[in-house]
C-alpha positions in Angstrom: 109.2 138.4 98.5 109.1 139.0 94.7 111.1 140.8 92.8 110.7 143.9 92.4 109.5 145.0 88.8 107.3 148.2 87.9 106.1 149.3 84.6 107.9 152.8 84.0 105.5 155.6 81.3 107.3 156.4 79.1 107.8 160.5 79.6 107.3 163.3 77.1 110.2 163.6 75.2 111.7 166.2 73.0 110.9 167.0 68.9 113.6 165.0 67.0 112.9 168.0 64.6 114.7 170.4 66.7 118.2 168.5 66.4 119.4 169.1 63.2 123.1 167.8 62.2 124.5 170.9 61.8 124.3 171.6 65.6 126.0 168.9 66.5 129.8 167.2 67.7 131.3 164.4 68.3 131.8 164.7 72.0 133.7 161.6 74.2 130.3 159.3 74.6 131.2 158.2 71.4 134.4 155.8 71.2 137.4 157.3 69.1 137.5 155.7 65.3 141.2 153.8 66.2 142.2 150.7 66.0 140.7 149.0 69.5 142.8 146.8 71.9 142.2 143.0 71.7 140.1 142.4 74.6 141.1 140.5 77.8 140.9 137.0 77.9 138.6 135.9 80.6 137.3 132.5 81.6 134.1 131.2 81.8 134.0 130.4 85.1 135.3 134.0 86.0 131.3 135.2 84.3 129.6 133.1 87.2 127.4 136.0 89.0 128.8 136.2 92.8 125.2 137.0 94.1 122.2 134.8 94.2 118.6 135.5 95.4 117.3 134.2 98.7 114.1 134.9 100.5 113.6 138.3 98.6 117.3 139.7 99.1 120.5 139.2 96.7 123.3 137.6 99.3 127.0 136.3 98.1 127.3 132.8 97.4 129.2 130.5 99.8 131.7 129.8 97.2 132.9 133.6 96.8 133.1 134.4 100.7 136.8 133.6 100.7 138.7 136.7 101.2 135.6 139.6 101.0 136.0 142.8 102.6 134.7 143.5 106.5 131.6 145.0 104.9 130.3 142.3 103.2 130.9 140.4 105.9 128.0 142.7 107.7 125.9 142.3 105.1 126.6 138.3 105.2 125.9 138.8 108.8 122.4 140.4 108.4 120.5 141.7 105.7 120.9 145.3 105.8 117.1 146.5 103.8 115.2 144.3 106.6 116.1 147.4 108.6 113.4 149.0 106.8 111.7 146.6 104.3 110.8 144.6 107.8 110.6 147.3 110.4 113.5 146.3 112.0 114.3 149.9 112.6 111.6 150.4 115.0 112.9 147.3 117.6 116.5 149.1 116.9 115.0 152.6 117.6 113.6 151.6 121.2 117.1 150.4 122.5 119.3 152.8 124.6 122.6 153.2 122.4 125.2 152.3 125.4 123.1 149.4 124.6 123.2 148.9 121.4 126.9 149.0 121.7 127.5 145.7 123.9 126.5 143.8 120.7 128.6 143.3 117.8 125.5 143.0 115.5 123.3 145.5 117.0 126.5 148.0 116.9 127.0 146.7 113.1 123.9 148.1 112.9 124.6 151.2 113.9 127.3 151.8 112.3 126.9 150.0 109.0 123.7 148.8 108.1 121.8 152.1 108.9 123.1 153.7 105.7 121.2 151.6 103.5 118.4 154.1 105.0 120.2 156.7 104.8 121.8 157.5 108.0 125.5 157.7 109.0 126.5 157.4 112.7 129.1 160.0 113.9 130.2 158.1 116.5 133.6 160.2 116.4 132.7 163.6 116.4 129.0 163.3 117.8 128.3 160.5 119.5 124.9 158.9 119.2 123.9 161.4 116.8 123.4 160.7 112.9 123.4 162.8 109.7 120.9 161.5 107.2 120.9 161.7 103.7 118.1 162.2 101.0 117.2 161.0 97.8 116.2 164.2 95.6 116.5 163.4 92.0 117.6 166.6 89.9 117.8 168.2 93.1 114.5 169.1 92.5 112.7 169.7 95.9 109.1 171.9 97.4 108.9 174.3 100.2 106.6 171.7 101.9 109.8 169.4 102.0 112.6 171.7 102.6 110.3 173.2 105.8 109.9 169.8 107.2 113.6 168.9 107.3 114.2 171.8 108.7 111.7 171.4 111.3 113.3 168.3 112.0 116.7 169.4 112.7 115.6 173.2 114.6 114.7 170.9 117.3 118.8 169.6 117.8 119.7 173.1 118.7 123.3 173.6 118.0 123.7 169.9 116.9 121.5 169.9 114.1 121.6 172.0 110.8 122.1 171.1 106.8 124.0 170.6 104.3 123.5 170.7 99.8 125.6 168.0 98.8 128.1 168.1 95.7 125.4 165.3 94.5 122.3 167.9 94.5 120.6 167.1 97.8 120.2 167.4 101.8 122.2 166.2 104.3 120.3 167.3 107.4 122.4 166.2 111.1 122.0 165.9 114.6 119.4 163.3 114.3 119.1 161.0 117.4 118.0 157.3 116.7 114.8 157.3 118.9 113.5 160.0 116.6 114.3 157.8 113.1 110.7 155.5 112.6 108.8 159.3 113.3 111.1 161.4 110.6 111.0 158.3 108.3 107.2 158.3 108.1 107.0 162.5 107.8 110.0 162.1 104.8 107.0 159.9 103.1 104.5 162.2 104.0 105.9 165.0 101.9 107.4 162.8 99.3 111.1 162.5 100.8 112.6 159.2 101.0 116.4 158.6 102.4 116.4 155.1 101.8 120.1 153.1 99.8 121.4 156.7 99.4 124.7 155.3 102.1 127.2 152.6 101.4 127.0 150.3 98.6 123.8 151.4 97.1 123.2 153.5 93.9 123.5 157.8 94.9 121.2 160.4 94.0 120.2 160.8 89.9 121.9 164.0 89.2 120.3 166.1 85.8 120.6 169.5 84.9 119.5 172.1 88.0 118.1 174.2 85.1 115.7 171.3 83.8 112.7 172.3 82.0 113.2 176.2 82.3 116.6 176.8 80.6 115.7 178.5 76.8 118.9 176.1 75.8 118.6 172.8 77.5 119.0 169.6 75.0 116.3 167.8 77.4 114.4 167.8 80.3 116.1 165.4 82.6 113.1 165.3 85.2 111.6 162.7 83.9 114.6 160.3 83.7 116.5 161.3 87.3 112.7 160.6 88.5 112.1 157.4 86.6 115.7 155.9 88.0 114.8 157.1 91.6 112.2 155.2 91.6 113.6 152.1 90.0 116.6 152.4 92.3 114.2 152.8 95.7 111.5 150.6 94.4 109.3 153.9 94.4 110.4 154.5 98.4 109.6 150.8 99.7 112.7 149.6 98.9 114.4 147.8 95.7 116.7 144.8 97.4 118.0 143.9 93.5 119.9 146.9 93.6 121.2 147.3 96.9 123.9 144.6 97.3 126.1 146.1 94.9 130.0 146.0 95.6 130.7 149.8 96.5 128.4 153.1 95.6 127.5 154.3 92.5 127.0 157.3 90.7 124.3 158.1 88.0 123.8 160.9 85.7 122.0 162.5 83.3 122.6 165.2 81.1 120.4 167.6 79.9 122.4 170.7 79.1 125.3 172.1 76.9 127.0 173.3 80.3 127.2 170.1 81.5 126.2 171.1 85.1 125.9 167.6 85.9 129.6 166.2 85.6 129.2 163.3 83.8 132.9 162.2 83.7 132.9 161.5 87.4 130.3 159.7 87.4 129.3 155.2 86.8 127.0 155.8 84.6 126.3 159.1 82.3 123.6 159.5 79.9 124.7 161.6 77.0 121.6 162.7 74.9 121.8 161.5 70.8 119.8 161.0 68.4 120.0 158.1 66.2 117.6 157.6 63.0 115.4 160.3 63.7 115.1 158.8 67.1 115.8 160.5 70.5 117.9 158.8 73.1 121.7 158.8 74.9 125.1 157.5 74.3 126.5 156.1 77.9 129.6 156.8 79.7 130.6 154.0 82.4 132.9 154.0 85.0 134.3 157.9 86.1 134.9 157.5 89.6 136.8 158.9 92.5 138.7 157.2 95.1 141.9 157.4 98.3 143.8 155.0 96.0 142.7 156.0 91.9 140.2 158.4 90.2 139.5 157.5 86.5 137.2 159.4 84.0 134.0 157.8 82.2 134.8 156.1 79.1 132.3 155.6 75.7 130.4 151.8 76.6 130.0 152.4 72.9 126.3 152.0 73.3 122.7 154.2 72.7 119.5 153.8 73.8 116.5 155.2 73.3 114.2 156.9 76.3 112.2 153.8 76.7 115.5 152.0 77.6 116.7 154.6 79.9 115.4 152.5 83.2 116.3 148.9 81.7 119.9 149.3 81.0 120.2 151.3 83.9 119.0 147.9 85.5 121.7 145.6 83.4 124.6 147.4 84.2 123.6 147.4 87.9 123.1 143.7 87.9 126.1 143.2 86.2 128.1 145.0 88.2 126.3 143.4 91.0 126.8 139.9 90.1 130.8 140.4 88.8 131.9 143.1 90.5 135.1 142.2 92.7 134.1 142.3 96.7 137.8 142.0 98.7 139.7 145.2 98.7 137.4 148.4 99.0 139.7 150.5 97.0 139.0 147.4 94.2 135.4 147.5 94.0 134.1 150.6 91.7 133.2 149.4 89.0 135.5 150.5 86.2 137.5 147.8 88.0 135.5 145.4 86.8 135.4 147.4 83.3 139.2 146.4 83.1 139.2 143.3 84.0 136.6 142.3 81.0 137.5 144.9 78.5 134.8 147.2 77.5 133.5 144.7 75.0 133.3 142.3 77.7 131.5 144.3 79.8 129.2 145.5 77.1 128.3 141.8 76.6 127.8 141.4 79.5 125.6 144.6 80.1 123.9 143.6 76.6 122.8 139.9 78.1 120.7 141.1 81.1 118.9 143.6 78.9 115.0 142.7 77.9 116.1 142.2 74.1 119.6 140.8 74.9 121.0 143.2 72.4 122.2 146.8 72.9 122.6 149.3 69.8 126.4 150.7 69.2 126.9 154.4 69.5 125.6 157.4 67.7 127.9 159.7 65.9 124.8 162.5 66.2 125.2 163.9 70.0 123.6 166.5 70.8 126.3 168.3 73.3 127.6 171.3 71.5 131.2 171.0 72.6 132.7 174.3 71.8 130.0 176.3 74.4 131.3 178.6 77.1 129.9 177.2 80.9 127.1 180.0 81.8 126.9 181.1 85.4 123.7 180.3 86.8 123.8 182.5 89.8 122.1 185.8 89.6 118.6 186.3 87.7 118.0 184.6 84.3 115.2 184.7 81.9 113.8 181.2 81.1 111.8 179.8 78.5 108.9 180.4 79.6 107.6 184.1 78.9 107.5 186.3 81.7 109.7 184.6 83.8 112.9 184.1 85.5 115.4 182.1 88.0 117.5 183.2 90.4 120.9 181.1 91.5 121.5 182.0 95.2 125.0 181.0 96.6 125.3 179.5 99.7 128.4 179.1 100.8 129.6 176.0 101.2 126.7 174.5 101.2 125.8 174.9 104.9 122.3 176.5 106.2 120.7 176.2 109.3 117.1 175.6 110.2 115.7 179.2 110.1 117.6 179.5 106.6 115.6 176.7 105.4 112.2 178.2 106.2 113.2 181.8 104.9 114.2 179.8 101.6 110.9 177.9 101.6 109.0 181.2 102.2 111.0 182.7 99.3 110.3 180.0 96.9 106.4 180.5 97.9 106.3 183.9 97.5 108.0 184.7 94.5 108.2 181.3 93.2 106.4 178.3 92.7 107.4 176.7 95.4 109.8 175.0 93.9 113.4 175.1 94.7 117.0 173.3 92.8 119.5 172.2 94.0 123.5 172.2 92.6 126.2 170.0 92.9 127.9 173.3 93.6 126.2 173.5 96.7 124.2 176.2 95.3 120.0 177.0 95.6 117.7 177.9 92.5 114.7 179.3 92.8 112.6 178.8 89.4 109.4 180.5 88.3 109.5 183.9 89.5 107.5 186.3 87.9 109.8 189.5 86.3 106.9 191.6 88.1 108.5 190.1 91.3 112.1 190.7 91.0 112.6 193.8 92.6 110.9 193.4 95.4 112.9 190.0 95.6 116.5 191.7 95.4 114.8 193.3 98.9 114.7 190.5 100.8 116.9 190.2 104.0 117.7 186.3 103.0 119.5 187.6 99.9 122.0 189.5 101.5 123.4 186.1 103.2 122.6 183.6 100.3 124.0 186.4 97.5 123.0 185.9 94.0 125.9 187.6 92.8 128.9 187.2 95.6 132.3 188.0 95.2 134.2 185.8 92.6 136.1 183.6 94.4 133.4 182.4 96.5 131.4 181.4 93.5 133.1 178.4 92.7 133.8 177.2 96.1 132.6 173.8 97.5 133.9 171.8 100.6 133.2 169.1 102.2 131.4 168.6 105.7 135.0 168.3 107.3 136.1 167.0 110.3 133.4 169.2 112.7 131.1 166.5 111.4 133.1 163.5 109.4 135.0 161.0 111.6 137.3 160.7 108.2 137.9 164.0 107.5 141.6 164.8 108.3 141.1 168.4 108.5 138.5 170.8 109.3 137.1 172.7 105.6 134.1 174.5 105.7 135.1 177.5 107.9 138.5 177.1 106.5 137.6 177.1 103.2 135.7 180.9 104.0 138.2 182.3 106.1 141.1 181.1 103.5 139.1 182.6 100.1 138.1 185.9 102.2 142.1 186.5 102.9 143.2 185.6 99.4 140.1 187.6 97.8 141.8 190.9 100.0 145.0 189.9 98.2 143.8 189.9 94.1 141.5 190.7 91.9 140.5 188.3 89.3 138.2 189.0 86.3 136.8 185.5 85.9 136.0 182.7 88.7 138.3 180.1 89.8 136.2 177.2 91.4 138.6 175.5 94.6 137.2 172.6 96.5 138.4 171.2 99.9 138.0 168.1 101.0 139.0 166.4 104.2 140.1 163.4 103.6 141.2 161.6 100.5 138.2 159.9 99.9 137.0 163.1 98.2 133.5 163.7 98.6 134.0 167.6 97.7 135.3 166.7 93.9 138.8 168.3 94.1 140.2 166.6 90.8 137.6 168.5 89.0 138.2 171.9 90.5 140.5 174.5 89.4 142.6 174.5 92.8 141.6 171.7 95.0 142.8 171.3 98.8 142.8 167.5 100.0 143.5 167.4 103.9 146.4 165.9 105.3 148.8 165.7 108.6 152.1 167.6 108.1 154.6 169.6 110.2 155.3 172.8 110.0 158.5 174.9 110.1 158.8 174.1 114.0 158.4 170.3 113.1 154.9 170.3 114.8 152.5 167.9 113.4 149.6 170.6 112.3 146.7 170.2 109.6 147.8 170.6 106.0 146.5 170.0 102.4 147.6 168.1 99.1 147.0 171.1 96.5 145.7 169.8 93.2 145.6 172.0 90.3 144.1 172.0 86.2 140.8 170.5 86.7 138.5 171.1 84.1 134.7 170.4 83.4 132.6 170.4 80.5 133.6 169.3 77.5 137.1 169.5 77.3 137.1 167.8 81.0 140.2 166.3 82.4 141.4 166.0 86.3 143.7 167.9 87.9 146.8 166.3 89.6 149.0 167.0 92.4 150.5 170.3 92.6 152.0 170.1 95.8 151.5 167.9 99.0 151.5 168.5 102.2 151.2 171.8 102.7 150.5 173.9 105.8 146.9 175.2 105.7 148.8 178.2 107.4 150.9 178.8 104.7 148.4 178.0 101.8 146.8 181.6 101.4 150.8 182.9 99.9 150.8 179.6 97.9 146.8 180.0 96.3 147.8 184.1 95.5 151.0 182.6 93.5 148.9 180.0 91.6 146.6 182.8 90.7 148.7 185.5 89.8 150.6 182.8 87.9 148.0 180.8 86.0 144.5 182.3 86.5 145.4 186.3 85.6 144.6 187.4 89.2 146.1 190.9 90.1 147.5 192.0 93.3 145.8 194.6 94.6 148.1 196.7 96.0 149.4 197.2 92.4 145.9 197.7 90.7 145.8 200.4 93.7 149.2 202.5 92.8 147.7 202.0 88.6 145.3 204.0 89.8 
């Protein structure tokens, strides 16, 4: 098998014209002017790569197999891409899964090696059924797309519905394997791919959900969430360079003031600058979030121009890839490997596996205008093009069902270009709406369950699937989140939002270091000593670009006796007002 290679256009890119010095800061892609610490000494031997090509796939090398995690042991075992790159999902398809379950490596399988396509048993909770996950860069998707998923999972009945990810895309569940080979080929036949979106492959390209529309975007991020996509999936048949990597990884890239797109808490952040006249980004490297530590992206003291967006997007994977440590799983992100080489190490070594061997330092010009109020996105907005608008629907928590998808997809045709966003807020846009077309949109029966202007609280609240669905989620969020926000929202009034994520499990898919108030579940006792689900409350999360991540506020809390605890925090430090007293004011 060769390897993989593709020649990338180059897309349309912005007028350097339009960025004049005056509108810009200094913003944290760009390393602070002190004095830098000596880097770590590191031996030569330690720079050997850990990975070496054979027949087509990257594998570790005999002499690193000492002492690996269970799950590269799986991947040792079997490659994991021959499950699709080979067909081999088709043989695995036709066997009965109380089958499949007398052999270790056909239960590997299952279990494991099915997420390089996307698909995560839930052997737990639903037995035999799978939720799969998509690739949608930007979160960009059609009507034609979001109807076929959603005729995929109507079918499941009760078992099957979807989910917007914090990561701008679909989860859709209740699949059954028999049914895989038939939804992978209609997922190509509408453009859809789901393939190394699960375990230690690269996640969905996340860019601004406003991209191309928004009268102050710095830059269309389409064309670069797109280009990486591709790179990263080998344009949907698969990219085995890239999918041997030691954990996950998270890309961004950023295209507006807001900062929509998180780029602290992500690997790898593109953080537009200019540079000479010349267009390009500064990178961040390294924000991640983990059970055991969560760290912010740090300035790789680098820029590149757009041409290089795809290439050193390709050099920090393979370095990472060939150095990145693969025994203990809470070791293997890679600003791990960040501190073991220093950032100048890791630069060099970032710097050798680009095309020119060379990587230019850091521009002082970025574009990010730091002192710039978040705008809500829900509700109507105009957009830069003339004569027409957006509109940011909430969904809460993310969750729709199959009929929901189609009366979204009917929406975006109708009144739309059949175009529809997603958010990492687990939001829906609908772009391109004619301003002819608005009231008769504000009629439709959809928008009175997807609101584009719900009650405050809800706005900023995300969670994660929970355990209905997750066999690691602690505790159940989703309806807990609702129910919680609805009782505190009856409590106070609050002038401005306060965005609170749950997540069930400390693994933290749902973000909560970044939210205002964030809920990780947890086992505790209550007052009567009975063991009864509970949450670790963070607080002080902040994004944009005075981000930092909130800490522990208090643990192990009761989710029974969180609603008193959430009204204290916002009456406290968020200005809520009771409103029994806002009553008797008046």
């Amino acid at each position: 098998m060769a390897y993989f290679s593709i020649k990338f256009l180059a897309p349309s890119l912005p007028n350097p014209t339009r960025f004049s010095k005056s509108t810009t800061v200094k913003l944290n892609a760009t390393p602070p002017q002190t004095v830098a610490a000596p880097p770590p000494e590191v031996a030569a031997e330690r720079l050997e790569p850990r990975v070496e090509e054979k027949d087509g796939y990257w594998i570790l090398k005999e002499q690193f197999r000492q002492g690996i995690n269970p799950q590269e042991k799986v991947k040792i075992e079997k490659e994991p891409m021959k499950l699709f790159m080979e067909n081999g999902i088709e043989e695995l398809a036709k066997i009965p899964i109380e089958e499949i379950d007398q052999s270790k490596l056909t239960k590997d399988d299952i279990d494991v090696r099915l997420k390089w396509l996307g698909l995560f048993h839930r052997r737990k909770n639903q037995y035999g059924r799978f939720m799969m996950r998509l690739k949608l860069p930007n979160g960009v998707t059609t009507s034609a797309q979001t109807r076929y998923l959603a005729s995929v999972i109507k079918k499941y009945g009760e078992e099957g519905c979807a989910d917007i990810t914090t990561r701008q895309n679909w989860q859709i569940r209740g699949v059954v394997l028999p049914d895989v080979p038939e939804i992978l080929k209609g997922l190509e036949e509408v453009g859809l791919t789901s393939l190394q979106s699960g375990m230690d492959n690269v996640r969905n390209p996340v860019g601004n959900p406003l991209a191309g529309i928004d009268p102050e975007e710095i830059v269309d991020t389409r064309p670069y969430t797109n280009l990486l996509s591709q790179f990263i999936t080998g344009n949907s048949r698969g990219n085995p360079a890239v999918s041997n990597l030691p954990r996950k990884w998270n890309p961004c890239v950023v295209g507006s003031h807001d900062l929509y797109e998180h780029p602290h808490i992500n690997d790898l952040a593109y953080m537009p600058a200019t540079k000479d006249g010349r267009f390009g980004f500064n990178l961040l490297v390294g924000g991640f979030f983990s059970a055991k530590r969560c760290d912010e992206a740090i300035p790789l003291d680098a820029w590149v121009p757009t041409d290089d967006v795809v290439p050193v997007c390709k050099a920090i994977l393979e370095a990472f890839r060939d150095l990145g440590f693969r025994g203990n799983r809470q070791k293997c992100r890679m600003m791990w490997l960040i501190d073991e080489l220093g950032v100048e190490g890791f630069r060099a070594e970032v710097e050798n596996r680009m095309p020119q061997q060379e990587l230019e330092r850091a521009s002082p010009d970025e574009l990010v205008k730091k002192q710039w109020e978040r705008r809500d996105y829900l509700g109507v907005h105009p957009q830069k093009q003339e004569g027409y608008s957006y509109i940011g629907l909430h969904i809460p928590v993310g969750r729709v069902q199959a009929d929901d998808m189609d009366d979204l997809a009917s929406l975006a045709d109708d009144y739309g270009s059949g175009e529809l966003r997603l958010t990492v807020e687990q939001n829906i846009i609908i772009p391109n709406i004619e301003n002819s077309k608005i009231e008769a949109l504000f009629k439709e029966p959809l928008l009175s369950k997807f609101s584009p202007d719900p009650p405050i609280l809800m706005k900023g609240l995300v969670a994660c699937t929970g355990n209905q669905f997750c066999g690691q989620a602690i505790i159940e969020t989703k309806a807990r989140a609702l129910k919680i926000t609805e009782e505190i929202q009856r409590q106070v009034s609050l002038t401005r939002p306060v965005r609170m994520h749950w997540t069930g499990c400390p693994n933290t898919c749902a973000q909560v270091q970044v939210a205002d108030i964030g809920f990780m579940g947890c086992l505790t006792r209550d007052k009567d000593k009975k063991t009864v689900e509970g949450a670790d409350v963070f607080l002080g999360g902040r994004i944009g670009s005075d981000s930092h991540l909130g800490q522990v506020y208090k643990k192990a809390v009761p989710c029974d006796d969180l609603v008193p605890l959430v009204v204290d925090l916002l009456i406290k430090n968020f200005g809520a007002v009771p409103r029994e007293t806002e009553e008797t004011e008046d």
